[in-house]
C-alpha positions in Angstrom: 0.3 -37.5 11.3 -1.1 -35.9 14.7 -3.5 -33.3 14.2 -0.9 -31.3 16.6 1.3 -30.9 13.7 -0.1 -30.4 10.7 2.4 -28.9 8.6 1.7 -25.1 7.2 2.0 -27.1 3.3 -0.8 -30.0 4.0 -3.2 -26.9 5.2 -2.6 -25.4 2.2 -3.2 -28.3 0.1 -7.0 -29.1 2.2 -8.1 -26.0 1.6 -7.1 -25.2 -2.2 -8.8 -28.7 -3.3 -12.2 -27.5 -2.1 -15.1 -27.1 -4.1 -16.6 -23.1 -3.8 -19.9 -23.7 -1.4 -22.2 -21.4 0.6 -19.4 -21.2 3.1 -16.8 -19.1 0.9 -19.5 -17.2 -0.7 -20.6 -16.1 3.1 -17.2 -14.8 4.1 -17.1 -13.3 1.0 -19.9 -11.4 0.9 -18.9 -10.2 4.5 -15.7 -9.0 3.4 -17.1 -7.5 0.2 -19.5 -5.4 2.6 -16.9 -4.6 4.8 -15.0 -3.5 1.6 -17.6 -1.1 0.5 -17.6 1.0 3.2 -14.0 1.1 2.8 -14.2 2.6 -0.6 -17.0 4.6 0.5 -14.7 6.3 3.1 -11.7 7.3 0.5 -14.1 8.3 -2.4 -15.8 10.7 0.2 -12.8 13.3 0.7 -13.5 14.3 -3.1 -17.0 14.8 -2.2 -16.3 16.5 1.1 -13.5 18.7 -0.5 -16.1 19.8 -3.2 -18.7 20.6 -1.1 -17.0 22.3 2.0 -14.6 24.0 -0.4 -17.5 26.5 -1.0 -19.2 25.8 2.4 -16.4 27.0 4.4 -14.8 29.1 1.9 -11.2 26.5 1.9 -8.2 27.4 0.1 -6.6 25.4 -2.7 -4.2 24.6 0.4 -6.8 23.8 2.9 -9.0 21.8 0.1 -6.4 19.3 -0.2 -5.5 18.8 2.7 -8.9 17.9 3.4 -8.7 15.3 0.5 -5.6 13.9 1.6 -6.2 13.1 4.7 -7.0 9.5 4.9 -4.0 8.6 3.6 -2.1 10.6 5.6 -3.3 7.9 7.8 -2.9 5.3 5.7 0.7 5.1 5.1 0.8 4.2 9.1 -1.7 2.0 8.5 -1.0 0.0 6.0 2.7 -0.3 7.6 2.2 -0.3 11.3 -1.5 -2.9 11.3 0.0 -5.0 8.5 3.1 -5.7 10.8 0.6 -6.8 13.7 -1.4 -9.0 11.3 1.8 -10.9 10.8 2.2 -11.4 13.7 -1.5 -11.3 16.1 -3.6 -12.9 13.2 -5.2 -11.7 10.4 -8.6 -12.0 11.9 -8.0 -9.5 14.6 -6.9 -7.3 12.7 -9.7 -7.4 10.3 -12.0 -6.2 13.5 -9.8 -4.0 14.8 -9.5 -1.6 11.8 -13.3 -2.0 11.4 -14.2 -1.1 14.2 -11.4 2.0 14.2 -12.2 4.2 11.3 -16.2 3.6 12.3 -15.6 5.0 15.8 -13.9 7.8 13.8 -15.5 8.5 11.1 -18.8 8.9 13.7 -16.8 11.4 15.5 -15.9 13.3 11.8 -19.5 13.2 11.6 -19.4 16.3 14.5 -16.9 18.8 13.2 -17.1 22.1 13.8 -13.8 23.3 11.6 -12.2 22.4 8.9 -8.8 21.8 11.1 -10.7 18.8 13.8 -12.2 17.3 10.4 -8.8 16.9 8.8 -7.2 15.2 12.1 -10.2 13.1 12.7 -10.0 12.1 8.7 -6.2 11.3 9.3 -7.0 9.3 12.2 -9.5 6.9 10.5 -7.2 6.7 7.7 -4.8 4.7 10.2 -7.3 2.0 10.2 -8.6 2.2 6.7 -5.2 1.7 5.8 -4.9 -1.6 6.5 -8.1 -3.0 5.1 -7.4 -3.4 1.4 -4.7 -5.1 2.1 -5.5 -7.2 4.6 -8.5 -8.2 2.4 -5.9 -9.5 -0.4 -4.0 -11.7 2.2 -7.2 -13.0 3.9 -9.1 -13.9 0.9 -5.6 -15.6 -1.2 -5.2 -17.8 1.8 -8.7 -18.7 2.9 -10.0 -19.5 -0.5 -9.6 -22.6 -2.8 -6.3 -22.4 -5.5 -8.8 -22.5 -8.8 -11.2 -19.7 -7.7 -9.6 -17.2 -5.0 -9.1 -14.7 -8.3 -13.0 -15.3 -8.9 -13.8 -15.0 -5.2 -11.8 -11.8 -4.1 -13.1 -10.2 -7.6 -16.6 -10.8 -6.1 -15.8 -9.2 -3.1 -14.2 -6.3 -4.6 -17.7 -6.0 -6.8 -19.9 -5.5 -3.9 -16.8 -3.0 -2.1 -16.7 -1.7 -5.2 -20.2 -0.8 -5.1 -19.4 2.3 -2.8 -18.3 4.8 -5.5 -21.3 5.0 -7.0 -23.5 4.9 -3.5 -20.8 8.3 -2.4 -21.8 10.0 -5.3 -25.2 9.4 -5.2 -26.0 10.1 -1.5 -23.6 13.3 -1.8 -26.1 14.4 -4.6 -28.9 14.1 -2.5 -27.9 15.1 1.3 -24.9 17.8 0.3 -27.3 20.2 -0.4 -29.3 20.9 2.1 -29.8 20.3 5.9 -31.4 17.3 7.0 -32.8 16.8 10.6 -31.0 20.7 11.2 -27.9 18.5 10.5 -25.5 19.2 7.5 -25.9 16.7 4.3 -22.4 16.4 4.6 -22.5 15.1 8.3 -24.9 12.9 7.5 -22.4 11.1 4.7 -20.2 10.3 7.4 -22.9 8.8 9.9 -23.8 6.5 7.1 -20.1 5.0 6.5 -19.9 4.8 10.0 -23.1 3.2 11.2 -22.4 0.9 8.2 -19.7 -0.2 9.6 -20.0 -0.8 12.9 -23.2 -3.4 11.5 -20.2 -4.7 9.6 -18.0 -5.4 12.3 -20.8 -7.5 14.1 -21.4 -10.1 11.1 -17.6 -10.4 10.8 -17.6 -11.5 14.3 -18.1 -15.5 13.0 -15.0 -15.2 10.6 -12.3 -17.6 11.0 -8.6 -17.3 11.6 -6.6 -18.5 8.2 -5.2 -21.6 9.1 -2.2 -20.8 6.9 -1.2 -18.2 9.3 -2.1 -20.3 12.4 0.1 -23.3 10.8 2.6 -20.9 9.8 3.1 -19.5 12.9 3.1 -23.1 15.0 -0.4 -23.1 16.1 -0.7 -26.4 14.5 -3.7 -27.6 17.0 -5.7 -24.4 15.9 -5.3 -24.8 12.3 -6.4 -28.5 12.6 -9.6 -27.7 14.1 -10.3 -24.8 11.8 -9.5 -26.6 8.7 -11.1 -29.6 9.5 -14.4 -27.5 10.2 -14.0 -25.9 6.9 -14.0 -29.0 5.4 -16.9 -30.6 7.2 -19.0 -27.4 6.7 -18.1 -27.4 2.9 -18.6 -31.2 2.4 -22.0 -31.1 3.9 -23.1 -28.0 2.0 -21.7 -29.8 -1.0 -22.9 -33.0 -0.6 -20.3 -35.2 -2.1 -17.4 -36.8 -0.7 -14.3 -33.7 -1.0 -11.4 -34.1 -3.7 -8.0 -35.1 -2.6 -5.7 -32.5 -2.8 -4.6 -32.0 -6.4 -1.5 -32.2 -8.1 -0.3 -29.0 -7.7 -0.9 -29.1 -4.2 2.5 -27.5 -2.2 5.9 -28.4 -2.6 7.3 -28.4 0.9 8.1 -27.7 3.2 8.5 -24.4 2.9 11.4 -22.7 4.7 10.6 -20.1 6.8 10.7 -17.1 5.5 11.7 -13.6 7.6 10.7 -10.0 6.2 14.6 -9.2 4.9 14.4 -12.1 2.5 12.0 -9.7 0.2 15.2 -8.5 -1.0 16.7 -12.3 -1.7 16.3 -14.2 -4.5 13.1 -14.7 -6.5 11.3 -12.0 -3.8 13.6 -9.2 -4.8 12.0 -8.8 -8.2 8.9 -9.2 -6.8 9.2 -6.6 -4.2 11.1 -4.0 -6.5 7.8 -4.3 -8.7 5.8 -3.2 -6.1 7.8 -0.9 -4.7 7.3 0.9 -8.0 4.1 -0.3 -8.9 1.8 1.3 -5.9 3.3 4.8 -5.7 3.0 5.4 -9.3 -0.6 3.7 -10.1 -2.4 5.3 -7.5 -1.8 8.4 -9.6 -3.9 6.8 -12.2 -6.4 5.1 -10.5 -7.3 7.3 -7.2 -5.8 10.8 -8.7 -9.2 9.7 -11.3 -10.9 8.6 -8.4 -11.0 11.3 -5.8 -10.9 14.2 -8.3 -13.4 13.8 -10.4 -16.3 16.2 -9.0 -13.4 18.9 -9.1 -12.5 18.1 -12.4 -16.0 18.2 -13.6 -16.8 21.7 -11.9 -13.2 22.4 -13.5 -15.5 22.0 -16.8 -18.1 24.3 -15.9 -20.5 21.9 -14.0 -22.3 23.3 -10.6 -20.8 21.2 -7.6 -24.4 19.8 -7.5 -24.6 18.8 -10.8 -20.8 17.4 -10.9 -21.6 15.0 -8.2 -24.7 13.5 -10.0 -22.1 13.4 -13.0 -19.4 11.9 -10.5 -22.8 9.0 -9.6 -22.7 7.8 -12.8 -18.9 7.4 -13.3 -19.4 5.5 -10.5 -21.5 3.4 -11.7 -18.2 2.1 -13.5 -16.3 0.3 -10.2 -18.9 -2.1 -9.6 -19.6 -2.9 -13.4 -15.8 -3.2 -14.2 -15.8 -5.2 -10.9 -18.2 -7.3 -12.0 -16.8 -7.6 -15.3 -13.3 -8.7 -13.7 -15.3 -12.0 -12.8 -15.2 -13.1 -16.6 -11.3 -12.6 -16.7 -9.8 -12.9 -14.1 -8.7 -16.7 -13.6 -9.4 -17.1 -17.5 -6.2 -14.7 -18.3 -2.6 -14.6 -16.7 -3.2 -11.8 -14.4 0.2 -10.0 -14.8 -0.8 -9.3 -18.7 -4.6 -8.3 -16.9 -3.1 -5.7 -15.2 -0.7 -4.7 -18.4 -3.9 -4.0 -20.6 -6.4 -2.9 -18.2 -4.0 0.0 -17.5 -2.5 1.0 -20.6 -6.5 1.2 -22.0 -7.5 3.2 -18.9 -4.6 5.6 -19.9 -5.7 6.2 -23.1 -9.5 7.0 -22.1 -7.8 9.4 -19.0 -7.1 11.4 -22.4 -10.0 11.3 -23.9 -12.0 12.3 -20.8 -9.5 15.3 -20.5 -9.6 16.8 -23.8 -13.5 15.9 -24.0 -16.2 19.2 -23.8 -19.3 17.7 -24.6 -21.4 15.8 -21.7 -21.7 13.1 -22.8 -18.4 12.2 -24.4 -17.3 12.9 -20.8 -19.9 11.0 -19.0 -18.9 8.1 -21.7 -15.2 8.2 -21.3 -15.3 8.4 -17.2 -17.4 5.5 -17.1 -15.0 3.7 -19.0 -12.4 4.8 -17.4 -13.8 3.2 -13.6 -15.1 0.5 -16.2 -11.5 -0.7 -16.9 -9.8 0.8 -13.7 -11.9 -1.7 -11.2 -10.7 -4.7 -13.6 -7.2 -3.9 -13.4 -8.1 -3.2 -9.5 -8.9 -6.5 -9.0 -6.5 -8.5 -10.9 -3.3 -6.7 -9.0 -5.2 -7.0 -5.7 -5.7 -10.9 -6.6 -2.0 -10.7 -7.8 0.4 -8.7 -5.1 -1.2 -11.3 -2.6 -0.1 -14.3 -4.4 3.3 -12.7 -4.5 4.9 -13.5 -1.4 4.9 -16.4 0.9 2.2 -16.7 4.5 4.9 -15.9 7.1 5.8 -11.8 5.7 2.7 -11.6 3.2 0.5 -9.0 5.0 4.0 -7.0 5.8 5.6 -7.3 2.3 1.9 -6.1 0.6 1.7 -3.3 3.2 4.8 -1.6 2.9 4.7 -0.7 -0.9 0.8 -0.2 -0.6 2.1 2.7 1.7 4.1 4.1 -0.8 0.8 4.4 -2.8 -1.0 6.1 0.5 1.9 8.7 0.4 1.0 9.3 -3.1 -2.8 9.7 -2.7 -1.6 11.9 0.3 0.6 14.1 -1.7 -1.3 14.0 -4.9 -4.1 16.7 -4.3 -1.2 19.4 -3.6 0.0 18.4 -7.0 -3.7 17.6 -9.2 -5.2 20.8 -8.1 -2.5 22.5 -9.2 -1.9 21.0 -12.6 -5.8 21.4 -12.6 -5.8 25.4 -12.3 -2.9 26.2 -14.3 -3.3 22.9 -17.5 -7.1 21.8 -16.7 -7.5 18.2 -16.8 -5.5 17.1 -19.8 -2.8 18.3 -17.7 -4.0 15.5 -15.1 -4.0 13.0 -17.2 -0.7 13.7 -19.2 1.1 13.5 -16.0 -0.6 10.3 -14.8 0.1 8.6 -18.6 3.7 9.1 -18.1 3.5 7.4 -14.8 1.5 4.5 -16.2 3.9 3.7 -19.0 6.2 3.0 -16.3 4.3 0.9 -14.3 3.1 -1.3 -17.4 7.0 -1.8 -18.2 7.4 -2.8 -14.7 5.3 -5.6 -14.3 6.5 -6.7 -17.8 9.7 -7.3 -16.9 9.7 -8.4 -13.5 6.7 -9.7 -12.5 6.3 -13.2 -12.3 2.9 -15.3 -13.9 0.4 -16.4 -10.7 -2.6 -17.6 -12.4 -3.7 -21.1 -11.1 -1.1 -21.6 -9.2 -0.9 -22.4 -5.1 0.0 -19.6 -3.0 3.0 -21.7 -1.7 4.2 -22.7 -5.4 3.9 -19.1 -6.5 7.0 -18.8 -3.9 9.1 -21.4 -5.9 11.5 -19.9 -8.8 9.6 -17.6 -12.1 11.1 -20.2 -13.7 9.3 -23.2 -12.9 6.1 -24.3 -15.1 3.0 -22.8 -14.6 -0.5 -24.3 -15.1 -2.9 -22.9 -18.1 -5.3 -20.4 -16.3 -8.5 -22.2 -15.3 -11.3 -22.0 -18.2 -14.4 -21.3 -17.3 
């Protein structure tokens, strides 16, 4: 077969046979990093809405605006840059929103009102917006069949490592000036110098071959794969597998972004159409309010975000935890538990008075959350075939963006008039629905190739890889 065209299914099949080596651990750790400061970004409005709330004497109004604002940006985001990673690369992309909501963020950095803050937050939320996701399609399609769960949970682990880094730097800088700067200001210069280092060691990342194949650039995916290969073989220092028996079926048809409503896709893409805009009320409503819920309790703002540190502390340990489960369990029943348990904690956490009966219960809830995190993060991507996969994760990861945007209008609120139980009744309700959802029509991933995942719910599925 020429090298000129490789079909988008023998691609596939090269790059899930290969063993893990230094190589996929390299990219990553620089998307994990790249991740972090993501997370660092959206776990900062709660911070910042906490701390300029008494600063600059904000409204309930004002304050959530100011907490919604990245994903008032994010909805565009994760619509608008998922489309172009369809269709320029995911690569590109991956720099481009980097570099965005850095440049941004550094300007945030010098805001002399609360009204240029909130439009400056807005507009890095554009490019935040697409990072998560296009993390999930980079990672399922550029890492090998039996470990991308284990791989994309590590570099959730070190993104996830942000939340607790947010609430520890806002303990330290928030109250006080630094430099005759604001603490505050200085929170925002981190995240962005951060990642603007970032975006210079993603510079060596490859383009996925699966796109490049997929989209007839069969020359480019040739050389990219086979250097892949090389690289990995000589790290590895045996001769590379063949490509296994549940290498693709094909070849695949092609696939256009209206066929999410066809066929085995339309169950998929109801799910998660229902799935993002309701979980995001459990798993960023917890996230973002916390040092308001905690000075809801009678805690000082400063002493609510050293409380809000070690919550924290629960999204890289649940992250890390995710490594033991993720490819050993079906991920659809992952994200089923994960969530229902995290529910019942959101009510202990609510109804709890004593310190630390709530410092116990909100680590456990992050603790469970950033399990479930990564298992649907691993999962949505293995949903939906290369072609539409950045577009048809996007668009319902939106939906969860107009949530998050919303949901500070709504949470501060039910947090005046019903204090946090209130929260967290609201947010139950919402997460008996999603755990009924992906029951009955999500499909069973684990183990499988991305390209047979596309193939009927129906057909068998291999036993999740031990480990």
């Amino acid at each position: 077969m020429s090298a000129y065209a490789v079909p988008p299914t023998e691609v596939a099949a090269r790059l899930d046979r290969l063993p893990v080596s230094r190589w996929h651990l390299k990219v990553t750790a620089l998307i994990g990093i790249a991740t972090f400061f993501d997370i660092y970004e959206l776990l900062m409005s709660g911070v910042l809405g906490s701390v300029l709330s008494e600063e600059w004497d904000l409204g309930r109004t004002t304050k959530a605006l100011l907490i919604g604002a990245p994903y008032y940006g994010m909805v565009l985001g994760a619509i608008g840059l998922g489309a172009i990673a369809d269709r320029y690369g995911r690569r590109r992309m991956l720099m481009v929103n980097l570099a965005g909501y850095a440049l941004l963020s550094l300007a945030a950095a010098f805001a002399t009102d609360v009204s240029t803050l909130i439009v400056l937050r807005m507009a890095a939320g554009i490019f935040m917006g697409a990072e998560l996701p296009l993390v999930d399609t980079y990672m399922s399609e550029l890492m090998p069949r039996a470990s991308r769960g284990r791989l994309t949970a590590i570099a959730y682990t070190i993104g996830f490592c942000g939340a607790p880094v947010t609430g520890l730097l806002g303990g330290l800088l928030v109250a006080k000036t630094h430099v005759l700067i604001d603490g505050w200001r200085w929170l925002l210069v981190f995240g962005a110098v951060g990642a603007l280092t970032t975006w210079i060691l993603r510079l060596g990342l490859p383009e996925s071959p699966r796109w490049l194949a997929a989209q007839g650039r069969h020359a480019e995916a040739e050389s990219i794969t086979r250097d892949i290969e090389q690289t990995v073989q000589r790290q590895h220092g045996k001769p590379l597998p063949d490509p296994g028996a549940d290498a693709p079926r094909g070849p695949q048809r092609p696939v256009a972004l209206r066929d999410m409503f066809r066929g085995t896709l339309r169950n998929r893409t109801i799910m998660l159409w229902i799935f993002h805009p309701l979980q995001t009320l459990g798993y960023y409503g917890f996230a973002s309010l916390v040092p308001l819920i905690l000075v809801s309790k009678g805690f000082s703002v400063t002493e609510s975000l050293w409380y809000t540190t070690l919550v924290y502390l629960g999204y890289p340990a649940g992250s890390a935890l995710s490594l033991l489960v993720v490819e050993r369990f079906e991920r659809k029943y992952l994200i089923i538990t994960t969530l229902a348990t995290a529910t019942l904690l959101g009510f202990v956490f609510g109804t709890a008075t004593t310190p630390w009966l709530i410092a116990t219960s909100g680590v456990g809830i992050s603790l469970v959350n950033n399990v479930f995190s990564n298992a649907y993060h691993v999962y949505q991507a293995e949903l939906f075939p290369t072609s539409i996969r950045s577009r048809a994760i996007g668009i319902p990861y939106s939906l969860s963006r107009v949530t998050s945007a919303l949901l500070p209008f709504g949470a501060l609120a039910l947090l005046d008039s019903f204090g946090a139980l209130g929260i967290f009744t609201g947010s139950g309700i919402a997460m008996a629905v999603v755990c009924i959802t992906v029951a009955t029509l999500g499909p069973k991933t684990t183990g499988r190739s991305l390209e047979n995942v596309e193939d009927t719910a129906d057909a068998p599925v291999p036993a999740p890889v031990k480990t």
